[in-house]
C-alpha positions as CSV (number, residue, x, y, z in Angstrom):
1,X,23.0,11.3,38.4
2,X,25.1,12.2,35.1
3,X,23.6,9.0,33.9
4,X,20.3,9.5,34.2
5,X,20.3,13.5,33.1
6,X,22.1,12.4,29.8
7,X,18.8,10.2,29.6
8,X,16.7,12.7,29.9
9,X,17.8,14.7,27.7
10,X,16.5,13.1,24.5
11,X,13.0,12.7,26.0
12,X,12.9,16.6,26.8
13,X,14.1,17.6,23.6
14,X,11.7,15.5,21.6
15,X,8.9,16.9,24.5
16,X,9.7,20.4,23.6
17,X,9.6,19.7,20.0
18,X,6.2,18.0,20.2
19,X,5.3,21.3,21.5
20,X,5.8,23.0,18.0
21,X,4.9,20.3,15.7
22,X,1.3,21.1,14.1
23,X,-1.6,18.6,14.7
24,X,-3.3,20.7,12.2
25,X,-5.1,17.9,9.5
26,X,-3.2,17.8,6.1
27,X,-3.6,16.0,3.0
28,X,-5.8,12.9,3.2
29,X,-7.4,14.0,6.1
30,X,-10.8,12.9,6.6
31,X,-13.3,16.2,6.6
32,X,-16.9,17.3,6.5
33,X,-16.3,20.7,5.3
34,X,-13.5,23.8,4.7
35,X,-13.4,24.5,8.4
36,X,-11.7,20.9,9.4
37,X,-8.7,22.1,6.9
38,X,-6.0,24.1,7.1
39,X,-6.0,28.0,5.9
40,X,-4.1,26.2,2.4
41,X,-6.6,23.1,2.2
42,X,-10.5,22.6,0.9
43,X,-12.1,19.6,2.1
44,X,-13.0,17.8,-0.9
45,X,-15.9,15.2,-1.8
46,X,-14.2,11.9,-2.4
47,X,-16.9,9.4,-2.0
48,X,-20.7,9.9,-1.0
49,X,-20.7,11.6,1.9
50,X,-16.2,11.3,2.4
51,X,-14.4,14.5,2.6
52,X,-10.4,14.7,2.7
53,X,-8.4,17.5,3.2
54,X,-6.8,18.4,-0.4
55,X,-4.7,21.2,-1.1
56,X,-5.7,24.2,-2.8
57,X,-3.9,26.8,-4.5
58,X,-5.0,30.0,-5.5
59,X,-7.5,30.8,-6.8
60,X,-10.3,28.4,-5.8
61,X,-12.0,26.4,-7.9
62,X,-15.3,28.3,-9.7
63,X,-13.6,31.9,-9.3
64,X,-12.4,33.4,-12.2
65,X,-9.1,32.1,-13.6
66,X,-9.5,31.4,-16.8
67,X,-7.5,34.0,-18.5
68,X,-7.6,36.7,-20.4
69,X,-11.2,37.6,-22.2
70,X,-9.4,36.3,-25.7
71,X,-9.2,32.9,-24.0
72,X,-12.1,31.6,-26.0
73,X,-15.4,30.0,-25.0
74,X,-15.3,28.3,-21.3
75,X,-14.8,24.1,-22.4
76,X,-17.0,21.6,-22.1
77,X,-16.8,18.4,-20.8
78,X,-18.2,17.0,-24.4
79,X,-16.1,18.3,-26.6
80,X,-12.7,19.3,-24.5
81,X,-12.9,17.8,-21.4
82,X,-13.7,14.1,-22.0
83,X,-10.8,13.6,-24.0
84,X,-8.2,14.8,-22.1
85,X,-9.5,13.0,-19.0
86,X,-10.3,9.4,-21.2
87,X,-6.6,9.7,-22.2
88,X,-4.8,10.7,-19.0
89,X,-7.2,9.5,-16.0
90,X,-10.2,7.1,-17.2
91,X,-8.1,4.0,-19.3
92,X,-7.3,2.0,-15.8
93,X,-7.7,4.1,-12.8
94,X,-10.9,5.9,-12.7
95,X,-13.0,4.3,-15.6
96,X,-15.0,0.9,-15.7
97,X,-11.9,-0.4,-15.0
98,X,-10.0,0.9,-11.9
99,X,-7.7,-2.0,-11.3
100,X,-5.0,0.6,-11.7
101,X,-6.3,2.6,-8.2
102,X,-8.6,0.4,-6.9
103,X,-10.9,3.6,-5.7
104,X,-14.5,3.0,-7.4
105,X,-15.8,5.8,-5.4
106,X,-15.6,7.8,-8.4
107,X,-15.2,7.9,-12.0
108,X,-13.9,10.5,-15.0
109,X,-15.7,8.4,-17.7
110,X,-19.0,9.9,-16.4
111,X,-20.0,13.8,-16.0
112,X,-22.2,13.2,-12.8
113,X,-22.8,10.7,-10.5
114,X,-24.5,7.9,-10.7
115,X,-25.1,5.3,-8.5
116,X,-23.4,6.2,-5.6
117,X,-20.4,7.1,-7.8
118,X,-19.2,10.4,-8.5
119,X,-18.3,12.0,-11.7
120,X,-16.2,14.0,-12.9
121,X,-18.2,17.0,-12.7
122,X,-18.2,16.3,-8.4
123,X,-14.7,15.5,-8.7
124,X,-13.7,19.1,-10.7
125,X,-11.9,20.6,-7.2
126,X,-10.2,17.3,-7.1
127,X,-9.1,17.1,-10.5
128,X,-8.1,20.5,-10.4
129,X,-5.5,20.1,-7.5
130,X,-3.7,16.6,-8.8
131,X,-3.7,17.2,-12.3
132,X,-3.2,21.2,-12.6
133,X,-1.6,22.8,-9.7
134,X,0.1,19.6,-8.1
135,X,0.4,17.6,-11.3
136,X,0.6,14.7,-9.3
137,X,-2.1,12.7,-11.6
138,X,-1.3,10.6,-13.2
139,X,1.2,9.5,-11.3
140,X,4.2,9.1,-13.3
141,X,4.4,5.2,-13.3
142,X,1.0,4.8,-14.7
143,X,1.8,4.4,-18.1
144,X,-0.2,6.8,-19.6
145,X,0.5,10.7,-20.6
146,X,0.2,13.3,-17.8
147,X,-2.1,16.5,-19.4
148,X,-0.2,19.0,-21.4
149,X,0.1,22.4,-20.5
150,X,-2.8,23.1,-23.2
151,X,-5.0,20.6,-21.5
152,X,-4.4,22.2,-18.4
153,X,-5.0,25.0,-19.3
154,X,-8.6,23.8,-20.7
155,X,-9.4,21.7,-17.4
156,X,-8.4,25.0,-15.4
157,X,-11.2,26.9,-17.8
158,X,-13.5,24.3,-17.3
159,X,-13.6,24.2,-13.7
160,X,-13.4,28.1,-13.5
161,X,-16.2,28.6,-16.1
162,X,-18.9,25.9,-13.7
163,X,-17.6,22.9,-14.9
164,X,-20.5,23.3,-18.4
165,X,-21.5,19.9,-19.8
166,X,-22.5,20.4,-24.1
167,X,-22.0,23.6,-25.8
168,X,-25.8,22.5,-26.7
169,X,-27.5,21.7,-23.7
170,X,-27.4,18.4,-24.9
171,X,-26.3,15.3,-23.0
172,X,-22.8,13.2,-23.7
């Protein structure tokens, strides 16, 4: 009888603490929309109609955050944006070439999608929670230079002020 309760034990301990362990989805976590996420999470578009879980910190994308009035004009994706993301994001991952991440669902060399693949501008949540708040992106073994603070600062704006395309209307 010993025997057999000292077996037991394990496998009622590990029931119990299945009781308590979340099945709430997480990161990577396929989604259609915010209410397949956790309270922290935003489902975000990763390929045409693809949706993952993705954390979010405050604030959200496209509320205000970016800074004080004397932070200067909101940045545009010709003039501030494309730069930063052609050195940190575009060169092997998520450019013409994306042997680096093998993920040609999307691409940072383009503002808007195209194709089937999204740009930049439907990848701003996205690009918001790896390479701002996480600064997971680029991942560190890439080989090329995470974004500064400055440039985060300017991707942050970006996003914040509706992700803006020319200071002129005009196209890239």
């Amino acid at each position: 009888m010993r025997v057999l309760l000292k077996s037991l034990v394990p496998v009622c301990v590990l029931a119990a603490a299945g009781c308590f362990i979340s099945e709430n989805a997480g990161p990577g976590h396929a989604c259609s929309d915010d209410s397949e996420c956790p309270d922290s999470y935003r489902c975000v578009t990763v390929s045409a109609g693809q949706g993952s879980c993705e954390v979010m910190y405050p604030p959200r994308p496209q509320e205000s955050d970016g800074g004080t009035p004397d932070a200067g004009p909101v940045p545009t994706w010709c003039q501030d944006i494309r730069p930063v993301l052609a050195v940190s994001c575009v060169s092997s991952c998520h450019g013409a070439d994306t042997s680096g991440s093998h993920n040609s669902s999307f691409r940072l060399d383009m503002y808007e999608a195209s194709g089937g693949v999204l740009g930049a501008r439907d990848m701003a949540p996205r690009i918001k929670a790896r390479a701002v708040d996480q600064q997971t992106m680029p991942p560190a073994d890439a080989g090329v230079p995470a974004p500064s603070e400055a440039q985060r600062e300017l991707l942050t704006r970006w996003i914040a002020g509706g992700t803006p395309l020319c200071s002129d209307g005009g196209t890239p």
